[in-house]
LOBA-550421 format. One record per residue (C-alpha): residue in three letters; x, y negated, z. Coordinates in steps of 0.05 Angstrom, whole numbers, padded with zeros to 5 digits, always signed. Each point is the difference from the previous one (the first is absolute). Last residue first. Example, Ala and Ser with C-alpha at 12.3 -4.5 7.8 and 13.67 -1.06 7.14 Angstrom:
% LOBA-550421
Ser+00273+00021+00143;Ala-00027+00069+00013;
END
This chain:
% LOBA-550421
Unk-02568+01807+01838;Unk-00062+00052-00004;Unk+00003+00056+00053;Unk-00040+00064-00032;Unk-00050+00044+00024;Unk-00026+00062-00015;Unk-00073+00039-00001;Unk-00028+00070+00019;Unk-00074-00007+00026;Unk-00018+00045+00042;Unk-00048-00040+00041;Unk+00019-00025+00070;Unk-00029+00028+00068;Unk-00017-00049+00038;Unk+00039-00032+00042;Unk+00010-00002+00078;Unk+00058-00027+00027;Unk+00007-00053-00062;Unk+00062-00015-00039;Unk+00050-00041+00019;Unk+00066+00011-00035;Unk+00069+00014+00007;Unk+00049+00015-00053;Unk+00034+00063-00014;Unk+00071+00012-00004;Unk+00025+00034-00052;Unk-00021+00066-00024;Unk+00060+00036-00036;Unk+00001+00018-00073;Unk+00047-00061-00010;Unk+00039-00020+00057;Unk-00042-00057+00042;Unk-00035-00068-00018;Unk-00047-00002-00067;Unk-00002+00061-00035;Unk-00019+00073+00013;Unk-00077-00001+00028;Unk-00021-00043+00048;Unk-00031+00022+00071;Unk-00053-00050+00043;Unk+00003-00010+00072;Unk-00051-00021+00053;Unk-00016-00050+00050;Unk-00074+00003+00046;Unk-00067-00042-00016;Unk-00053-00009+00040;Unk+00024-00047+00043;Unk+00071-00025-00012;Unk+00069+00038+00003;Unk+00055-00044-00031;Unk+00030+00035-00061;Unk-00009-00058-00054;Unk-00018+00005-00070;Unk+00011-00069-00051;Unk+00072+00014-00021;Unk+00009+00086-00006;Unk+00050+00023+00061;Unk+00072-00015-00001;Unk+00057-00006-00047;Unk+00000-00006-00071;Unk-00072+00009-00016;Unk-00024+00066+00020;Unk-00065+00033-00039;Unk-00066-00010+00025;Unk-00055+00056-00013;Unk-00066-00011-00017;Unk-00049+00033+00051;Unk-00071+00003-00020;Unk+00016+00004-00083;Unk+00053+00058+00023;Unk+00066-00008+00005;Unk+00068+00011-00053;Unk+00054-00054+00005;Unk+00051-00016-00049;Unk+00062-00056+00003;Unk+00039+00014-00064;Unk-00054-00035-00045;Unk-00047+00038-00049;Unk-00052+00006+00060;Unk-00064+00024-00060;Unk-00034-00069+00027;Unk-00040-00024+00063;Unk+00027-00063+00015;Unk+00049-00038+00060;Unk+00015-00061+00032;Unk+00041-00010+00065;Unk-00036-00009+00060;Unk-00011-00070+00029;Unk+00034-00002+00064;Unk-00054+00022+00054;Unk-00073-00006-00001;Unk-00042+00038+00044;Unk-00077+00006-00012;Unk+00011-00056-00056;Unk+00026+00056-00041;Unk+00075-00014-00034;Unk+00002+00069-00007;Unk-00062+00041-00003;Unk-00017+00039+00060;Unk+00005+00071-00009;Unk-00064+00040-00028;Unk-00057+00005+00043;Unk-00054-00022-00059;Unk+00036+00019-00063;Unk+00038-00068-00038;Unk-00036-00021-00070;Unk+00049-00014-00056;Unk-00038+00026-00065;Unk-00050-00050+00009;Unk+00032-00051+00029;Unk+00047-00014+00050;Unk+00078+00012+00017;Unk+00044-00014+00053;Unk+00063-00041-00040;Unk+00036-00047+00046;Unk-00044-00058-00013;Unk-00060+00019-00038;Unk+00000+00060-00046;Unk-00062+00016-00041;Unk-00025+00059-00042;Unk-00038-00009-00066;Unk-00041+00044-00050;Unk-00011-00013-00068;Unk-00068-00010-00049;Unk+00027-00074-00022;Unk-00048-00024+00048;Unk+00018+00042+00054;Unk+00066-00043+00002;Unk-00036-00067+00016;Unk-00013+00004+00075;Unk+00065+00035+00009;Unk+00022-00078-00022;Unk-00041-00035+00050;Unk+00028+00049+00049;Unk+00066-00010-00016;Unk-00011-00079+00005;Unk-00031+00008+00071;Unk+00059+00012+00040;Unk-00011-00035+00067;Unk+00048-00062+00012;Unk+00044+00014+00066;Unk+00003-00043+00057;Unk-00028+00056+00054;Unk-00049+00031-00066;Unk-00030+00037+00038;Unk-00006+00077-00040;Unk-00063+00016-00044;Unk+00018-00038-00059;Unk+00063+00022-00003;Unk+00050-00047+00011;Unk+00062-00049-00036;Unk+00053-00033+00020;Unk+00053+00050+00006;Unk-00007+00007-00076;Unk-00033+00048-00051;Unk-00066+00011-00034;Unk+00012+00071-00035;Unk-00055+00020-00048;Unk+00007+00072-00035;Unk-00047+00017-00061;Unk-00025+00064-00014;Unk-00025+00006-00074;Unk-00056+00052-00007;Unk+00017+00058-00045;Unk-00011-00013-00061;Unk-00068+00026-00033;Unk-00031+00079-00019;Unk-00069+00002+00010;Unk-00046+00040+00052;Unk-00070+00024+00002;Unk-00012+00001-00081;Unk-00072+00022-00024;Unk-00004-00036-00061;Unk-00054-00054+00030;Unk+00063-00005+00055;Unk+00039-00019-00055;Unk-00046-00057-00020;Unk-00008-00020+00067;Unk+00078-00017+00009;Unk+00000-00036-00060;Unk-00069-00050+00024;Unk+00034-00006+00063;Unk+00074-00017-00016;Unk+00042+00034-00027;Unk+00067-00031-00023;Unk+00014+00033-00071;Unk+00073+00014-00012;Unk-00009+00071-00041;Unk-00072+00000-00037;Unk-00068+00011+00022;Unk-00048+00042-00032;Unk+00041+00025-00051;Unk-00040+00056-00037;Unk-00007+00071+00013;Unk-00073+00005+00021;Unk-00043-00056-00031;Unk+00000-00063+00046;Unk-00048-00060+00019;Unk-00054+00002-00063;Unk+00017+00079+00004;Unk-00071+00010-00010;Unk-00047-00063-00030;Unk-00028-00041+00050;Unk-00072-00015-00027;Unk-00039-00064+00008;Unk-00023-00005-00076;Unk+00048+00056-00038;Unk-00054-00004-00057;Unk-00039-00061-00004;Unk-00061-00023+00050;Unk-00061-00032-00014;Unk-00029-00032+00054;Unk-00071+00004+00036;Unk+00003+00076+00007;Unk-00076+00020+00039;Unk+00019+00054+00037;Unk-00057+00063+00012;Unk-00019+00037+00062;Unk+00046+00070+00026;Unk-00052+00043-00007;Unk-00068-00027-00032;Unk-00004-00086-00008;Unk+00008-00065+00047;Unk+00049-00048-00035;Unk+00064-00023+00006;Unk+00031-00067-00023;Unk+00055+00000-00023;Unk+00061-00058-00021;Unk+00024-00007+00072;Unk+00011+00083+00000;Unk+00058-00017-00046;Unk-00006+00042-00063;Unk+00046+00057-00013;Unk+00031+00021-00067;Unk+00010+00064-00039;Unk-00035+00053+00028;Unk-00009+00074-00036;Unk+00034+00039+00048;Unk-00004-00033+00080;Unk+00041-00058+00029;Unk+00039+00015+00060;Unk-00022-00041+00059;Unk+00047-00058+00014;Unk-00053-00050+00011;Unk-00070+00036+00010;Unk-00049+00014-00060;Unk-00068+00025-00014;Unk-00009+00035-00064;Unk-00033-00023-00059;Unk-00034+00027-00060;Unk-00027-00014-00072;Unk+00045+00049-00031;Unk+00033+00053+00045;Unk+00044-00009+00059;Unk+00033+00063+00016;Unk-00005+00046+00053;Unk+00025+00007+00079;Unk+00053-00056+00000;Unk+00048+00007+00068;Unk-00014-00032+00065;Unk+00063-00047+00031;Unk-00038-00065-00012;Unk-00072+00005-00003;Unk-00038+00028-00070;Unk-00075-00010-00010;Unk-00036+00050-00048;Unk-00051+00005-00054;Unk-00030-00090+00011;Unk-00040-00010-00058;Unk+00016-00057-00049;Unk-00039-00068-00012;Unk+00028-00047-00054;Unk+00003-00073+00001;Unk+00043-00005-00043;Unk+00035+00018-00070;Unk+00069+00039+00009;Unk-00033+00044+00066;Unk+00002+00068-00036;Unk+00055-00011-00046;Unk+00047-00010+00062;Unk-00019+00077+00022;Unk-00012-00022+00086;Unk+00029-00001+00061;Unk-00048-00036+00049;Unk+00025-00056+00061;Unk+00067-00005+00051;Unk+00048-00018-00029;Unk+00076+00020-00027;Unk-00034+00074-00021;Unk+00057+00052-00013;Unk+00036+00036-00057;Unk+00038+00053+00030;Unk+00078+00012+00043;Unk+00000-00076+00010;Unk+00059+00010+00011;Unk+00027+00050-00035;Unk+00049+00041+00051;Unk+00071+00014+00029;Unk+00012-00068-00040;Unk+00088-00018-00009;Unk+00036-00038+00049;Unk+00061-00031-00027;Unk+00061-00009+00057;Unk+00040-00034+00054;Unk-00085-00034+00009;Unk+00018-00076+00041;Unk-00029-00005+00071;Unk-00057-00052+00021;Unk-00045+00050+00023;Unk+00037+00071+00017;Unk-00022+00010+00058;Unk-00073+00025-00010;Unk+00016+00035-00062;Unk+00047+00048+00041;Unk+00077-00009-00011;Unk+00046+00048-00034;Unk+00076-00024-00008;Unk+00037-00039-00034;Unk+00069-00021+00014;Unk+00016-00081+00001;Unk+00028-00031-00065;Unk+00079-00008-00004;Unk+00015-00079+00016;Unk+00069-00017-00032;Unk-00028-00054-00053;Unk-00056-00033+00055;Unk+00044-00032+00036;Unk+00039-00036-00064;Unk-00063-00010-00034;Unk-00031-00035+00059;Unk+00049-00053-00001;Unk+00005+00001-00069;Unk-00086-00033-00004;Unk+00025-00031+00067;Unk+00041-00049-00038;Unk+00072+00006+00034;Unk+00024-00070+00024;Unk+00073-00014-00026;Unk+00066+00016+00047;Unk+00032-00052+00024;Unk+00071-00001-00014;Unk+00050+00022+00053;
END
């Protein structure tokens, strides 16, 4: 047979990539959602700035009264961020400032408070403008971020901070993304052992977990099998009191034969609960990897299987045996399946 030609990687990925359906989206809060790709425009809720607003801190002011300079202006009002205007600024006036305070009728610019100098006088004192300032001088127009109804961020955007504050500005809790990518890591061979288990002449599994390392990265979530397939991770996390795992360094038999959480498409199906996952029969005899001895604290039990597997169909064959402990909590309602992978 003729050897077949290297593949550049740039059709390498092509080819994997061509049958790949995008990922559902769903409804994600802001908080979760960093990293993530919009499925959709987002349109402005709200004008944003919703009014024109001071960008320092200092004395709004009519432009054509400070254009030639020095010039000394009373003080009529002063304005803090979040107050609203309470009259106008007339001719040959100032009003004290704050950054982000709305600026009041008849101001056109603002003047850094840097370039003042105040100056004792009735009410409010007097400012001494040392700069000339043009119209629009220090002012953040309204809708500089958004006007209502426009595109504020378009389909296939990745958010990332400065995106997802923006939509938060508009008043948006939650945004519509992919759903996170779940990706499955099976480290396989006789060889190899969980971290947490002896290793009795076996090499610990530490490439899976250098890779699960690396998933959340790409804003997915990753669950590990090591050596006969008990699972760990985030999404793979065992309840306290549950049966021991097989393969456990607690009591370890023949390796058990691997096996995944999935929608149980294959012939041999299995219904449990997250704190008791059923076993269903290999060919003859118990599950590989349980045993039935009695040993302290822990007694032998039997699982059930649904039609399939051993036995007449829409009869229950023979259960396996399994240790589970004598006195276990009571495990969470959580409907799940199992299947046997080959």
């Amino acid at each position: 047979m003729a050897e077949l030609p290297p593949l550049p990687a740039e059709e390498a990925q092509e080819r994997i990539l061509h049958d790949l359906q995008p990922l559902p989206d769903a409804w994600v809060p802001l908080e979760e959602a960093l990293g993530f790709a919009l499925t959709a425009d987002v349109l402005a809720r709200r004008t944003q700035p919703p009014w024109d607003n001071s960008a320092m801190d200092g004395y709004a002011v009519r432009s054509a009264d400070v254009a030639q300079t020095p010039v000394t202006l009373p003080v009529v009002a002063v304005l803090h961020a979040g107050d609203q205007p309470t009259r106008a600024v007339g001719p040959r006036e100032a009003v004290r400032i704050m950054t982000g305070a709305p600026m009041p009728p008849g101001a056109d610019a603002v003047v850094m408070q840097e370039r003042t100098r105040t100056l004792p006088g009735a009410g409010l004192g007097l400012v001494e403008i040392q700069e000339a300032a043009t119209a629009r001088q220090n002012v953040r127009d309204a809708g500089e971020d958004a006007r209502a109804g426009e595109l504020l961020l378009p389909a296939g955007m990745v958010l990332g901070i400065p995106e997802l504050s923006l939509l938060a500005a508009q008043g948006m809790t939650s945004v519509r993304v992919p759903r996170r990518p779940r990706v499955a890591i099976l480290a396989t061979g006789d060889e190899l052992c969980r971290p947490d288990e002896e290793p009795q002449g076996r090499i610990v599994d530490t490439n899976s977990v250098a890779i699960a390392m690396g998933v959340p990265r790409s804003s997915a979530r990753a669950s590990r099998w090591t050596s006969g397939g008990w699972p760990s991770g985030p999404e793979s996390h065992w309840p306290s009191g549950a049966e021991e795992p097989p393969g456990s360094s607690r009591s370890r038999a023949t390796p058990p034969r691997p096996w995944s959480p999935s929608s149980c498409s294959s012939d041999r199906r299995c219904s449990g609960s997250a704190a008791a996952p059923p076993l269903c029969p290999s060919r003859s005899g118990p599950a590989a990897g349980w045993t039935s001895r009695r040993t302290r604290g822990w007694r032998t039990t039997s699982g059930s299987c649904s039609a399939g597997g051993r036995g007449t169909p829409g009869q229950t064959p023979s259960p396996p045996r399994r240790r589970v402990r004598s006195d276990p909590p009571s495990p969470p309602r959580i409907s799940c399946t199992f299947q046997w992978m080959r």
